[in-house]
Structure formats: C-alpha cells, structure tokens
N, C-alpha and C positions, 0 to 999 in steps of 0.2 A: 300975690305974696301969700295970701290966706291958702288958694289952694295949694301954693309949694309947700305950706305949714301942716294940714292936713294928709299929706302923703304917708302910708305904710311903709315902717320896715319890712325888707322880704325877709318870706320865711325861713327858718334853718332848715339845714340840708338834713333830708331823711336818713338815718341811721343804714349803714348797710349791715345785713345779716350776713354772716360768712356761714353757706349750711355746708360747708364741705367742714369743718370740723369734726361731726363723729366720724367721717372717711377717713381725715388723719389719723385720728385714737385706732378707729380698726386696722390701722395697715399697720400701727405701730405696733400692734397686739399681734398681728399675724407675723411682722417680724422677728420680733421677740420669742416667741411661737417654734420660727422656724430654728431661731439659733439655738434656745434648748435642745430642739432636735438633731439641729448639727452636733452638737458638744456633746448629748448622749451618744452618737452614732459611733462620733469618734472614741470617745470612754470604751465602747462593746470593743470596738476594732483594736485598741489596746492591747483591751484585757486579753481579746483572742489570740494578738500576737507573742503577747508575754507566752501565754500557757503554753501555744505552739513551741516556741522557744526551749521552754521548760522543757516538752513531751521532749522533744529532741537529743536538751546535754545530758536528760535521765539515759535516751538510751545507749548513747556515746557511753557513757560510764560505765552504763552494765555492758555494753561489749567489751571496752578497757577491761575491766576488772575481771571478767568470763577467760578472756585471753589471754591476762597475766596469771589466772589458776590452773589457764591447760598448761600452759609454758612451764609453770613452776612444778608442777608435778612430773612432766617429761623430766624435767632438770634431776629431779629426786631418784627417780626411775634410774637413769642413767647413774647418779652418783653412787646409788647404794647396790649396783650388780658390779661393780668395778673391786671385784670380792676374788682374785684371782692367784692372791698369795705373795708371799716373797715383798719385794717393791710393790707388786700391782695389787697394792691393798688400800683404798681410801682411808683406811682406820689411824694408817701409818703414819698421818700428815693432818697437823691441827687446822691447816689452809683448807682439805676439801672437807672436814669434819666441820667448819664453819659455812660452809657451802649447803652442806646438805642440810642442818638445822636452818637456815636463812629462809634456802628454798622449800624448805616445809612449813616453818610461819607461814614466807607469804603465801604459800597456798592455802594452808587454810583460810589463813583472811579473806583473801582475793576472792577465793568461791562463798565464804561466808555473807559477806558484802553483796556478791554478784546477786547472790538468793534472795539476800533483804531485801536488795533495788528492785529487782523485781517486781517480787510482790508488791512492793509498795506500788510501782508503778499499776499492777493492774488491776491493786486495789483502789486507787486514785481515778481509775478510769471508772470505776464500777460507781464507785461513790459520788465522780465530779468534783473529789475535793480539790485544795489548795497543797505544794508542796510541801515541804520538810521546814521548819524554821532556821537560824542562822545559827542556831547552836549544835544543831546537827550536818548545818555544811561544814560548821567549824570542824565539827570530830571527824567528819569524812575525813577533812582536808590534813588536820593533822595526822591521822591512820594513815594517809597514802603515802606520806610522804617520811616517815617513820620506818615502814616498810620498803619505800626504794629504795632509801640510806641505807639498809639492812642489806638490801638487795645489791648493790653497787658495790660496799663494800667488799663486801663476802667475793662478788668477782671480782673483782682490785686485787686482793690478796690471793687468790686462788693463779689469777694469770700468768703472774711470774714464773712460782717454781712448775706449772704446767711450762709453760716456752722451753725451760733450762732444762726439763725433763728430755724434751720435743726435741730439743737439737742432740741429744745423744741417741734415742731412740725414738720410733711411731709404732705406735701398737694400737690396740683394742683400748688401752687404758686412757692413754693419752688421747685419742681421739675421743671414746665416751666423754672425759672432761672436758675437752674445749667444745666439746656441742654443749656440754651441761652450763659454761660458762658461758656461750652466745646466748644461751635460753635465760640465763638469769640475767644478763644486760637487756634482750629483750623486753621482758616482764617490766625488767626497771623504768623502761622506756615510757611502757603501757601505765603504771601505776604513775610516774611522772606528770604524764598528760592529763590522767585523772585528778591530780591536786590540781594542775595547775587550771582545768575547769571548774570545779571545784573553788578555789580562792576568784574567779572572775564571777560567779555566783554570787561568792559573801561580799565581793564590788558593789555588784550590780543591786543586792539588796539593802547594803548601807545607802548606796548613793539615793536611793528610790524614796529613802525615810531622810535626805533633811530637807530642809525647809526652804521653799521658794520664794 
C-alpha cells in the first residue's frame, strides 16, 4: 500500500508547436498579392476597352457628320442652279426656299462639327487624354437632332408640291429637286444616328457615376 501511495503522476503531454504557421501568413500574403494583381489587370483591361470603345463612336460620328455636310451641300448645289425661269425658278416657292436654307444650316454645322471631332480626336491621341465631358455630349446631342428636325422638315414640305409638280411634268427642275430631297432625307438619316449615339454616350456615362 505504501508503495501504491508513493506512485508518480505521469507527466503532461508536450505541447505541440505548429511551425507551419508563418507558411499560412505567407501564402495568405501571396494570395492577397495575387488578387490585387487580378483586380488591377482587370481595372487596365477596362479602362482599355472603354477608350477603344470611345476611339470608335468618335469616328462613327465624324464619318456621320463628314457625310451629312457632303450630302447637304450637294443638296444646296442642286437647289440653288434650278434658276431656269418661268415656273422653273426655286425662288417661286417658299417649300424649296426652305430647303435650301435648311440644307445650308445643316451644312455648315455638319462640317463645322465634323472639323471639331476631329481635331479633338487627334488631339486626344497626341495627348492620351480622356473624352469630352457630359455637357458637351449633351450639346452634340441636342445640335444633331435640331438640325435633322430641320432637315426632315424642310423635305416633308418640299415633297409634296415636288410629286404634284412630277405628275404634270419631268424636267431638269423636277428631277434636280427630288435628288435635292433624297439628299436631305439622307443627311437627316446620318445626323439621326449621330444623336442617337450620342445620347447612348450621355447613357453610358450617367450609368458609370452611380453608385454601387
């Protein structure tokens, strides 16, 4: 009994050391690491697609607008030699006198604009800046669409008494106008599709500013 009394308790169990620990923190560190680097990579590949994007409906535009000022000036060409006397005098009829000021606006516009986009375009390239802000897609968007209404009209009223003309006679006169009329539905078509790229712009850069 004495010696069962004398008996040692066993000793406690040696602590274990975990040394894989600082290989957790570093692999945590190196993933962490790496998805900054994803989430920058994709940030650049963004940013590159935005601007590609941009380079693009800038030059969509300036072709639009280049092509509604050859159109609108052909138009003008045509309306203002229809100088032939008698009846065949534009002067005689307030319908192609609205015609031919319509299509002299939009041309100047259209080529004024077409000149600006431009340059800005290749001054953009030179610099690497950032586009236009939204107050200037605004004023495109309202310019373009100012001037097709101008445009559209001016042929609305012009096509009638051209037809009514067309079914008693075809001449030189009558045919100069209805080209001068398809030329300005043209244009109108082209400054059309300018706004309406133009307003998916001022979309696209509302939607970008709110808040996620």
């Amino acid at each position: 009994m004495a010696a069962a009394n004398n008996c040692k308790p066993p000793p406690p169990p040696v602590p274990v050391i975990h040394h894989h620990s600082k290989t957790t923190a570093a692999a945590a560190a190196a993933a962490g690491y790496q998805q900054q680097s994803y989430n920058d990579d994709m940030s650049c590949t963004t940013t590159s697609y935005w601007r590609e994007e941009r380079r693009a409906l800038d030059g969509i535009v300036v072709a639009l607008r280049a092509a509604a000022a050859l159109l609108t000036l052909v138009a003008v060409a045509l309306v203002a030699s229809c100088r032939h006397g008698d009846w065949m005098e534009f002067a005689r009829y307030q319908e192609y006198r609205y015609l031919l000021g319509a299509s002299l606006v939009a041309c100047l516009y259209s080529a004024a604009q077409a000149i600006r986009s431009f340059r800005r375009i290749r001054m953009r390239a030179a610099t690497a800046g950032s586009g236009g802000g939204s107050s200037i897609l605004l004023l495109h968007f309202a310019g373009d669409q100012a001037v097709a209404y101008l445009l559209i009209t001016a042929a609305s009223a012009a096509l009638p008494i051209t037809i009514r003309i067309r079914s008693a006679v075809i001449n030189i006169f009558t045919d100069a106008m209805l080209a001068a009329i398809s030329l300005a539905f043209a244009a109108f078509a082209a400054l059309a599709f300018s706004a309406t790229i133009s307003g998916f712009r001022i979309s696209s850069a509302a939607a970008a500013q709110l808040p996620y």
